[in-house]
N, C-alpha and C positions, 0 to 999 in steps of 0.2 A: 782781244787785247794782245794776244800772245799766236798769232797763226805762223809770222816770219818766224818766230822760235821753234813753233809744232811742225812748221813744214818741213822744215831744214834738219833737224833732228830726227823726226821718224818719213820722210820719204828721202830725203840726205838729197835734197835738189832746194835750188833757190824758190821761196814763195816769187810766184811770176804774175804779177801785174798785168792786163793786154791793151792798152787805150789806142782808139780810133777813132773817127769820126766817121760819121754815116748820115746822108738822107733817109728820110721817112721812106723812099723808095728804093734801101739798100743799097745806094750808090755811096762806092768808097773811092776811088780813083778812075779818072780814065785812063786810055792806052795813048800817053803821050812822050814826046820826045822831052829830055833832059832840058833842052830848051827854051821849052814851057813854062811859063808857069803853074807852081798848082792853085787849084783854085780852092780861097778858103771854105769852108765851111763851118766853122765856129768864131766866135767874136774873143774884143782883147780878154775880158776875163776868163772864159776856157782858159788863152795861153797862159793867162797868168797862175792859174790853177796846175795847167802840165809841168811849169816851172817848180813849183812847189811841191809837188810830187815828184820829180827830177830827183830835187835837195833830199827827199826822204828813203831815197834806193840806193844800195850800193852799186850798182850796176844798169846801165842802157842799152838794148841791143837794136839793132837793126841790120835789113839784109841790102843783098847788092842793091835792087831797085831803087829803094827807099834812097839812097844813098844817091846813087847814077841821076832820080827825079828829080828831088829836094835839095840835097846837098844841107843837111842838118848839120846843125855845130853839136847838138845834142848835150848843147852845158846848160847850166842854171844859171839866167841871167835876169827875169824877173821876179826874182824870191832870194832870201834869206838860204845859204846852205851851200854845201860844200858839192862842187862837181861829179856827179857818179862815173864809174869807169864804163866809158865807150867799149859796147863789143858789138863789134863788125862783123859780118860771113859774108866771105869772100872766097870764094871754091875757087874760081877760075883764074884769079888776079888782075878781072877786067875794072876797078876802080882807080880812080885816076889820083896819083901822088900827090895831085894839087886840092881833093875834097876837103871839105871843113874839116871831117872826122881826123884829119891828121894834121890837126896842126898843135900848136904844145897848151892851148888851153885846160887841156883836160889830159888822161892818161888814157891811150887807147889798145885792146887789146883785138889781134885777127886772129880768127879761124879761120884755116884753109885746108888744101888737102897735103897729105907726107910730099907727096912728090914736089907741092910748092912751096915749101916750107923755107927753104935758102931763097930761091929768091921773092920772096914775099918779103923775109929780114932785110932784104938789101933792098928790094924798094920801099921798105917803110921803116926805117931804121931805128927813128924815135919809137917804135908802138912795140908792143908783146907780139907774139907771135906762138901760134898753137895749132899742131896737126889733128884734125878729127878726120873718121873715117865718114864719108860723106853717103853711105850703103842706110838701109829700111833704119836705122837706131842709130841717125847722127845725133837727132834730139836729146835722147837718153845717155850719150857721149858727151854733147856738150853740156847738160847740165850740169853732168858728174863731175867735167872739168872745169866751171863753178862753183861747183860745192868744193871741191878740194881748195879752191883759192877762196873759200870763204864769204863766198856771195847770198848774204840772208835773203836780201829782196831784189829780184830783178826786171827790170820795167820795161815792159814791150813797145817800142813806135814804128814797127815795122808797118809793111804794106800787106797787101791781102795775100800772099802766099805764103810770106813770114804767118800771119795771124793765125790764119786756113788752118796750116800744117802743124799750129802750137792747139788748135781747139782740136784738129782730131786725136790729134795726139796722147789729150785728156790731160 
């Protein structure tokens, strides 16, 4: 009943959600161009259920790929509920100004590195903007700059590298 309150309080990091999709044979994506489409793998009630659990997190992250593949709006549009704050990891600044993630449906915040920090602001004007150090305990960085902004619950749709590196992570 109460994990979002026990997480956030005594490990002082957002309770973190992970959802994915997977075949019976472990297939979660291929190696494809932005281009592509992806190919579904779950049916309309899954989305409609990911929607609903959207509406219930303060926060969504995903990483470059996810973003470069998909191009997710990452709002709550099949459910009842207030949009959670987009966060985006963007190290390099190779996301394009024109992705869903930035447009003003939702409020969205980037992680990037110190040195991209100005112009990451000037390419993304409308969105937050946050340096983490991108070295072995970027994780544990960004949480922390979560928790400082108040993020009880945070909901994973990332791709398998985002996912990978949140389960070893523990």
């Amino acid at each position: 009943l109460n994990k979002d309150f026990i997480v956030y309080h005594t490990l002082m990091r957002p309770y973190t959600i992970l959802k994915w999709a997977e075949t019976a044979d472990g297939f979660i994506d291929n190696d494809r161009s932005a281009a592509e489409p992806a190919p579904w793998m779950t049916g309309e009630k899954c989305r409609e259920s990911v929607h609903s659990w959207r509406a219930q997190c303060d926060a969504i992250m995903v990483g470059t790929n996810t973003i470069e593949r998909d191009n997710p709006r990452l709002t709550v549009r099949n459910a009842e509920g207030q949009n959670p704050l987009r966060v985006v990891i963007d190290r390099t600044l190779r996301l394009s100004p024109n992705a869903n993630v930035f447009d003003s449906e939702a409020n969205t915040l980037i992680f990037t590195t110190k040195e991209n920090l100005t112009k990451c602001a000037e390419l993304h004007p409308e969105c937050e903007v946050e340096a983490i150090d991108f070295g072995e305990n970027m994780l544990d960085e960004l949480m922390k700059k979560l928790y400082e902004r108040k993020i009880t619950t945070l909901f994973v749709e990332g791709g398998t590298t985002l996912i990978n590196n949140l389960l070893a992570h523990n």
